[in-house]
C-alpha distance (Angstrom), angle and dihedral (degrees) to the residues before:
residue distance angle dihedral
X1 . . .
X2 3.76 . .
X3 3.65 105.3 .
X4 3.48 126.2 122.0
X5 3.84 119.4 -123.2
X6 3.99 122.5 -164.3
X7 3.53 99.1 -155.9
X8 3.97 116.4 -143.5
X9 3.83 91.2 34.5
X10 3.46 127.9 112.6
X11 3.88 129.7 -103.8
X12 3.93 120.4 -169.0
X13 4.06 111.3 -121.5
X14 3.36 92.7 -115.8
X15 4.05 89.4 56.1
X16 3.66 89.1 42.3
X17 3.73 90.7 55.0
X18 3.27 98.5 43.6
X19 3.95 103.6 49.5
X20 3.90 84.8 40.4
X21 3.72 95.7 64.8
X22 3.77 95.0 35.7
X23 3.92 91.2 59.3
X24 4.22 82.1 40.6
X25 3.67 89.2 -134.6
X26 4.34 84.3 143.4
X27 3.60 82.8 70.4
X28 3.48 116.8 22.3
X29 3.74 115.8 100.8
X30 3.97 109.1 -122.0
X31 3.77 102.2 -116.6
X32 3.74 92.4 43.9
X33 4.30 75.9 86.9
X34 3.54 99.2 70.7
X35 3.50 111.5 36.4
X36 4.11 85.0 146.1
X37 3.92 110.3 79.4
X38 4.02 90.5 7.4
X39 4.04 107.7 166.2
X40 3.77 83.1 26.3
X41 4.37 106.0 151.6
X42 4.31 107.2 -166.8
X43 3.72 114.6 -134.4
X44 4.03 112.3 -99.9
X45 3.78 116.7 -122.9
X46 3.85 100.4 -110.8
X47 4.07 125.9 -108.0
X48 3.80 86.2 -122.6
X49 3.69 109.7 23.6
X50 3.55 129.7 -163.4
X51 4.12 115.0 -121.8
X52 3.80 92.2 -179.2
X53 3.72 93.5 39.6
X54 3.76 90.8 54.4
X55 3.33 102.4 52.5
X56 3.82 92.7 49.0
X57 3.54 84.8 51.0
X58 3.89 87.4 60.8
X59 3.69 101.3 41.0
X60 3.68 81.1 66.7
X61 4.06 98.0 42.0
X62 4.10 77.9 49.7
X63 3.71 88.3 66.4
X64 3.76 98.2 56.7
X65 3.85 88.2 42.5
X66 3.67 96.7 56.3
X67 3.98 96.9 41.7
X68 3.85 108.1 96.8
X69 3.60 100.2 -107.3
X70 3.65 83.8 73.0
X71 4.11 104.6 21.5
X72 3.66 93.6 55.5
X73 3.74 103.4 76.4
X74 4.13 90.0 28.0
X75 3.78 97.8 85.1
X76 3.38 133.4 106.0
X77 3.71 96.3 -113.1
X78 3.96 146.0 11.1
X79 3.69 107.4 9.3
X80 4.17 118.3 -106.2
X81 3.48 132.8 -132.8
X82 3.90 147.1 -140.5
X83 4.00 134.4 3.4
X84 3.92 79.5 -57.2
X85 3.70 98.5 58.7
X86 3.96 86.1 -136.9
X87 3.70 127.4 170.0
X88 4.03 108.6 -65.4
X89 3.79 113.1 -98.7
X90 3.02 118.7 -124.7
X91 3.57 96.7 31.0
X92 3.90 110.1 -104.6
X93 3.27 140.9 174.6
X94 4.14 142.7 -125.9
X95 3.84 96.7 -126.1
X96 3.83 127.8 -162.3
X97 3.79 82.3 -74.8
X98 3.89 111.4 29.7
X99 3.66 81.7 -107.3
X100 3.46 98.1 106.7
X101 3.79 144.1 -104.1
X102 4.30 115.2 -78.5
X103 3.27 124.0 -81.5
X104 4.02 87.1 22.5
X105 3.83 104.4 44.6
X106 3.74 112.3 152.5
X107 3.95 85.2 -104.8
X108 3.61 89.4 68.6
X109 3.87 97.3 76.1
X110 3.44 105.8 0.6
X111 4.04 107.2 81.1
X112 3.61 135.7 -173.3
X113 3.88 93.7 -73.7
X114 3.75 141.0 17.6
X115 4.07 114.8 -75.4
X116 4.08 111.3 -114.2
X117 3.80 84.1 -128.5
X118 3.81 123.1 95.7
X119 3.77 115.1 -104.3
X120 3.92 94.6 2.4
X121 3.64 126.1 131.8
X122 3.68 111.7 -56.7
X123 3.49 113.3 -137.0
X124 3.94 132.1 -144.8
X125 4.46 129.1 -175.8
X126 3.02 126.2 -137.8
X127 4.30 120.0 175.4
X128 3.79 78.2 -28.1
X129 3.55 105.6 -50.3
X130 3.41 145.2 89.0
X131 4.07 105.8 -61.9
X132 3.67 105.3 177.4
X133 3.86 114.2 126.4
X134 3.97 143.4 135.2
X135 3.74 124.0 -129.9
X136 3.60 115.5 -63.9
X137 4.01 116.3 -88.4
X138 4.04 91.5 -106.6
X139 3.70 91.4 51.0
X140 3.69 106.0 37.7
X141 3.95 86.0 168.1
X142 4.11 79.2 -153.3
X143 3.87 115.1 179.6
X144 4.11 96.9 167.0
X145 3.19 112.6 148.9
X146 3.60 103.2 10.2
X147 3.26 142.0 109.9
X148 4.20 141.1 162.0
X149 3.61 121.9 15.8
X150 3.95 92.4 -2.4
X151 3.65 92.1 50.5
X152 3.66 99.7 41.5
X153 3.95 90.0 53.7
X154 3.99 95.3 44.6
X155 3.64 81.0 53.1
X156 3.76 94.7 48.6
X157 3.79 117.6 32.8
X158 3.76 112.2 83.3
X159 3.60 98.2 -125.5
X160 3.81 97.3 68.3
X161 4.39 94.4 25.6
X162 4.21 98.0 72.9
X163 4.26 78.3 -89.9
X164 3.43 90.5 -69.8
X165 4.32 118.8 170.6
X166 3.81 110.2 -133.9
X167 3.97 84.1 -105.9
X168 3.59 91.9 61.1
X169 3.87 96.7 37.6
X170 3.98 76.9 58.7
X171 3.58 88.6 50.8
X172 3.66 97.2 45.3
X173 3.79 91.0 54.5
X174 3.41 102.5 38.9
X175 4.12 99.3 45.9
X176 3.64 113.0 15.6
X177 3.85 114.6 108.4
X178 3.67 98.8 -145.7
X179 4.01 82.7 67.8
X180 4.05 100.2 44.0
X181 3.78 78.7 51.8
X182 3.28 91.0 76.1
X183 4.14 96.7 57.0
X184 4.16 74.6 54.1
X185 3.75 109.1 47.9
X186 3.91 96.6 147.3
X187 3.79 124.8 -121.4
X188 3.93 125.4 -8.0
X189 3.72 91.2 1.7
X190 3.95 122.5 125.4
X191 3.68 126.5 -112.2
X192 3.93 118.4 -128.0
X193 4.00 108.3 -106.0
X194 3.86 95.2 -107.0
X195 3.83 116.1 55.8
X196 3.65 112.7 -132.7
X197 3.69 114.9 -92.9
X198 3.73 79.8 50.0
X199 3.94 96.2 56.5
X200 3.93 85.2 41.2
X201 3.57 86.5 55.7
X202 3.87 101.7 47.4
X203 4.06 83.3 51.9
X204 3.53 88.3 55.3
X205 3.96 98.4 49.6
X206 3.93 93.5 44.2
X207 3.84 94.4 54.0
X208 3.96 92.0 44.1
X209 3.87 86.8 49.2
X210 4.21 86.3 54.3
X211 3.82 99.0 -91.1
X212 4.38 89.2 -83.8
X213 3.64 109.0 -160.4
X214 4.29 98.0 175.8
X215 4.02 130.0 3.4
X216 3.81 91.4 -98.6
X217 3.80 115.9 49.4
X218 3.64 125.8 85.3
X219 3.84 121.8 -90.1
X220 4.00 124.0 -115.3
X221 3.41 108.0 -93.6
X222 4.36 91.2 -169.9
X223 3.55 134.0 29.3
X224 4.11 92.5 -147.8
X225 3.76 123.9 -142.2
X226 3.74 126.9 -33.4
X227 3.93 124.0 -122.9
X228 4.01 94.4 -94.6
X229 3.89 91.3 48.4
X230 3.61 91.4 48.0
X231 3.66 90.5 39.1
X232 3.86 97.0 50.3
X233 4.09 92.3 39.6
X234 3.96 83.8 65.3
X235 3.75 103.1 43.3
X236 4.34 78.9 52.1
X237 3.75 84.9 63.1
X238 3.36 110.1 42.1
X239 4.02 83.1 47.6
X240 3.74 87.9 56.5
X241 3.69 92.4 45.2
X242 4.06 91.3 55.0
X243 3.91 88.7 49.3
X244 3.96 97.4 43.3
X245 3.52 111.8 35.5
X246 3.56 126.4 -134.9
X247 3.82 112.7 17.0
X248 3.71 145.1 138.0
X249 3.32 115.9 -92.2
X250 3.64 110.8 -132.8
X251 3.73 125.7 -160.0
X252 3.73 115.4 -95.3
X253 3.20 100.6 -141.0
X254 3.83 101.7 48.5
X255 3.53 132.0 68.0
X256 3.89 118.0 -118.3
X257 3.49 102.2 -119.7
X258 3.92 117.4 23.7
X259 3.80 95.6 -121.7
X260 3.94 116.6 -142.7
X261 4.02 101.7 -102.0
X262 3.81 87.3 57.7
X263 4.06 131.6 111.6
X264 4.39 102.8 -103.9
X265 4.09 79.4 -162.0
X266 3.84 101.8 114.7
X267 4.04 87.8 -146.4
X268 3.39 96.9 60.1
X269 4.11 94.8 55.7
X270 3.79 117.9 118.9
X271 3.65 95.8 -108.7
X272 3.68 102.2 55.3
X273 4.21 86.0 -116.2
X274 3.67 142.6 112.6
X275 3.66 103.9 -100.8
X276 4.00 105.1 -89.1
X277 3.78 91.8 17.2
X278 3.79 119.4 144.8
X279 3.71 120.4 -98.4
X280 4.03 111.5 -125.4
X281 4.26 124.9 171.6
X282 3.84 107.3 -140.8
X283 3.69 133.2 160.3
X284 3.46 126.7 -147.1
């Protein structure tokens, strides 16, 4: 679903009917959305968390992150390639989508599953095609030539993570299949240094220890919605905007009014966003 919703403004009925039943959210059952990660449970932020335990936890997530099974497609422009991270042959491009730019989408060589033959296209499916991608062009989710506090916080704060709530950057790491790919690359490929339980583990720790970035800031007190909560929240509004007419559409995953007892610390709000941020889909 790549449209772009403003939440709090106003859609005419008529729009609100129509772009309901073309998505065929009337119908659609809720958790038909997120068949990917379904039964997935985010980690709580402990009682007592850990600041030094967290960030060791992330010094060794950072390893994964920077090994080029990961790093290639996390750069703010062409995608690179092999255990050298070299300059992507033949020359390709991002896209509007991370798809690609016609005639050389990623589609073109990369198939529905890794080649048998060393250094060939690897090959990713998704719904039974060809799934391979990179972030989308207006969320790069770039992390080149960073590493500690600045990567950590690139790879945590919503703006610069696809808007992503720690509980679905745990869910995004943990059960997406672009990132087991990597623990899979096909032939003559290497393996990130941590082996995947492992990694899921670290992710784990770091986010029960309040997500810690540097030795100063303050921990995460909440790790927000997941993707299905999120998900579902929205399809309940645009289903209440077909029935009523014109309305604002208010965001899902946030509360109308912030009431008194609640965090004013725009990272720890449900949705993962800055409080009146946009709401974009993007896959890593």
């Amino acid at each position: 679903m790549g449209a772009f919703f403003a939440w709090g403004s106003a859609w005419p009925a008529p729009c609100a009917v129509a772009c309901t039943a073309v998505l065929g959210l009337i119908a659609a059952p809720p958790l038909a959305l997120a068949a990917e990660g379904a039964g997935f449970q985010p980690t709580p932020i402990s009682a007592t968390p850990n600041r030094d335990e967290g960030l060791a936890a992330f010094a060794r997530m950072e390893r994964v992150l920077l090994h080029p099974r990961c790093l290639n497609c996390h750069v703010p422009g062409a995608p690179l390639q092999g255990d050298l991270s070299r300059v992507h042959y033949p020359a390709v491009q991002r896209g509007t989508d991370g798809k690609g730019v016609a005639p050389l989408q990623c589609a073109t060589c990369h198939s529905t599953r890794n080649s048998p033959l060393p250094h060939a296209p690897p090959g990713l499916e998704t719904d039974g095609k060809p799934g391979w991608h990179m972030p989308p062009d207006n969320m790069k989710m770039s992390w080149l030539g960073l590493s500690g506090p600045a990567l950590c916080k690139v790879f945590r704060e919503p703006a610069t993570n696809g808007h992503r709530s720690l509980a679905m950057l745990e869910q995004h790491l943990l059960t997406d299949h672009l990132v087991a790919w990597g623990w899979q690359p096909g032939p003559a490929r290497a393996l990130p240094p941590l082996a995947k339980p492992e990694f899921d583990e670290q992710v784990r720790a770091w986010i029960r220890n309040g997500a810690p970035c540097d030795a100063t800031e303050p921990l995460r007190k909440t790790v927000g919605t997941t993707r299905a909560e999120a998900e579902r929240g929205m399809v309940d509004q645009l289903r209440a905007l077909a029935r009523g007419g014109d309305q604002r559409l208010q965001d899902p995953a946030r509360p109308a009014a912030l009431p008194a007892t609640a965090s004013a610390d725009p990272h720890d709000n449900a949705s993962g966003r800055a409080p009146g941020a946009a709401l974009t889909r993007s896959q890593p």
